[in-house]
TITOR-746852 format. One record per residue (C-alpha): residue number from 1; x, y, z. Coordinates in steps of 0.05 Angstrom, whole numbers, always signed. Layout:
@k=NUM, east=X, north=Y, up=Z
...
//
This chain:
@k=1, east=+219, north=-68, up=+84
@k=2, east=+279, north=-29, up=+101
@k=3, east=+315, north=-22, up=+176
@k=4, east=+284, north=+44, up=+173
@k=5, east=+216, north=+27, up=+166
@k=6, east=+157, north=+10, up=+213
@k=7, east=+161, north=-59, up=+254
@k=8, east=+119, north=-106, up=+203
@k=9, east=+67, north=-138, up=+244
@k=10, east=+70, north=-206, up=+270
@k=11, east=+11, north=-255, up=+246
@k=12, east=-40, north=-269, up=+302
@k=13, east=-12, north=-200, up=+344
@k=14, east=-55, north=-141, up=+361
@k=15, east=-11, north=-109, up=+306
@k=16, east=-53, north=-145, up=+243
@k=17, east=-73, north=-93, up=+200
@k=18, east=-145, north=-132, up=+187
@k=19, east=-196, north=-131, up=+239
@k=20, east=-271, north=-163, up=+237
@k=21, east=-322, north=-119, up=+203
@k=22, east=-343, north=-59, up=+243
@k=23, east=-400, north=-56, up=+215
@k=24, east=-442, north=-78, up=+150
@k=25, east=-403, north=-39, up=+95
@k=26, east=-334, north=-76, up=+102
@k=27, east=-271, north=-77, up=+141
@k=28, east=-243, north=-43, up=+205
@k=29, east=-164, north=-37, up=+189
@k=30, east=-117, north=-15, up=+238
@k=31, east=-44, north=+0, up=+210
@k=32, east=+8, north=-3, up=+264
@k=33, east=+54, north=+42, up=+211
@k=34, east=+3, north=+86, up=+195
@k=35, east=+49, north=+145, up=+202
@k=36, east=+100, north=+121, up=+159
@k=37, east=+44, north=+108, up=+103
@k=38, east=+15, north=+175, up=+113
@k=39, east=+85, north=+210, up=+100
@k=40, east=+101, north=+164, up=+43
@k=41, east=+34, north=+184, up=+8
@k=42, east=+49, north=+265, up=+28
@k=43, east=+113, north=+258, up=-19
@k=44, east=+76, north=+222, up=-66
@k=45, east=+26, north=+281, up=-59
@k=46, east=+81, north=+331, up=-72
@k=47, east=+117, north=+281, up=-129
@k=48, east=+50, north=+298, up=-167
@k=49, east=+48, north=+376, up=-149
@k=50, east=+117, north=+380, up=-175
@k=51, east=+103, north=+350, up=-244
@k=52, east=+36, north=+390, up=-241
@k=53, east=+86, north=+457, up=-238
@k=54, east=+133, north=+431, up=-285
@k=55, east=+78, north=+421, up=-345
@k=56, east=+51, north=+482, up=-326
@k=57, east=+124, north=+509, up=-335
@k=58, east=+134, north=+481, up=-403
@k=59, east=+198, north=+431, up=-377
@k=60, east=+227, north=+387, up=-427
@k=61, east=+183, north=+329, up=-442
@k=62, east=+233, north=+280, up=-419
@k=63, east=+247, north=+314, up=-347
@k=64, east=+170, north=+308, up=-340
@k=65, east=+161, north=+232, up=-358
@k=66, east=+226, north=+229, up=-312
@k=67, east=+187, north=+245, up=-260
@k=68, east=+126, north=+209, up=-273
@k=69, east=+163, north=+141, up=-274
@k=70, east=+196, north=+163, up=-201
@k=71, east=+122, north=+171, up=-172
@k=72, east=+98, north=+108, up=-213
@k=73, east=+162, north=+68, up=-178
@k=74, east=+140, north=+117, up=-102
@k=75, east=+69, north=+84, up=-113
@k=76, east=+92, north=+11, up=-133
@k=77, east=+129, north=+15, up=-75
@k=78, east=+74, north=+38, up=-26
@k=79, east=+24, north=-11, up=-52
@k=80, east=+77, north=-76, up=-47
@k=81, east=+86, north=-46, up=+23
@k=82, east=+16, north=-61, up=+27
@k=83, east=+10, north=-120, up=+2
@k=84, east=+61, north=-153, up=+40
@k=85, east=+24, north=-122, up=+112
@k=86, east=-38, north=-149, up=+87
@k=87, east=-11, north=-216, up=+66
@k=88, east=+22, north=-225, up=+131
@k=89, east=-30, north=-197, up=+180
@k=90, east=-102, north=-201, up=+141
@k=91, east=-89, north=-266, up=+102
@k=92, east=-49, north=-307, up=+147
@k=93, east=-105, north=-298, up=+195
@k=94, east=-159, north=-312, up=+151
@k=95, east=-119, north=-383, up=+140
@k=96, east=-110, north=-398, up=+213
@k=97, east=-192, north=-384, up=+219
@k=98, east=-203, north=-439, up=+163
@k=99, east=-224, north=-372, up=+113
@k=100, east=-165, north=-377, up=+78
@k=101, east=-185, north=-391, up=+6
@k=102, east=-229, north=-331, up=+4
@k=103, east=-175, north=-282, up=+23
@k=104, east=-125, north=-316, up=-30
@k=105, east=-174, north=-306, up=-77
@k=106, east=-183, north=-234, up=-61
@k=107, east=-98, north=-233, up=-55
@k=108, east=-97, north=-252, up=-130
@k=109, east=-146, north=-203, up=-153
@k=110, east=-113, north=-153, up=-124
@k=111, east=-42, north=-171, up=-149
@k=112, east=-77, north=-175, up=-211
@k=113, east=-102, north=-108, up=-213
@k=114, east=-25, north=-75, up=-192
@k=115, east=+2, north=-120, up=-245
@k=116, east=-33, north=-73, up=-295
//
């Protein structure tokens, strides 16, 4: 995270992004940079309208997969974001309430799957 971006919340704070279940189908999540997430995602958005227009412009194949890598490296960066909130709120909770290897387990899958 840069100087720029949203505090990064403190483990066992009112700030963790993980919350208990609010109700049967899975998690209650409340992102104290929510904003900043939003906005990131909104130029992602527009990233993806922009290549859109420039294949339906007929732009030089190499301008085009310029831009796809940008968003690819816009969306790697959003999701470590993630990770690193999660890893610091969700699973260092989870450890401190003795449910820690379940929510490593579900860590690695989910490095796993950005790997990819």
């Amino acid at each position: 995270m840069t100087s720029s971006d949203a505090t990064q919340p403190t483990a066992g704070t009112d700030d963790d992004c993980c919350a208990p279940p609010a109700d049967a189908s899975g998690h209650h999540v409340t992102r104290p940079d929510k904003k900043a997430l939003v906005s990131r995602l909104n130029r992602i958005g527009g990233q993806i309208r922009g290549i859109t227009q420039m294949v339906e412009d007929d732009r030089y194949c190499v301008d085009v997969l310029t831009q796809i890598a940008a968003t690819r490296a816009a969306l790697d960066s959003l999701a470590m974001r993630l990770l690193e909130t999660h890893a610091h709120g969700c699973v260092s909770k989870a450890i401190r309430d003795g449910d820690g290897s379940v929510a490593i387990d579900e860590l690695m899958t989910v490095v796993a799957k950005l790997r990819t």
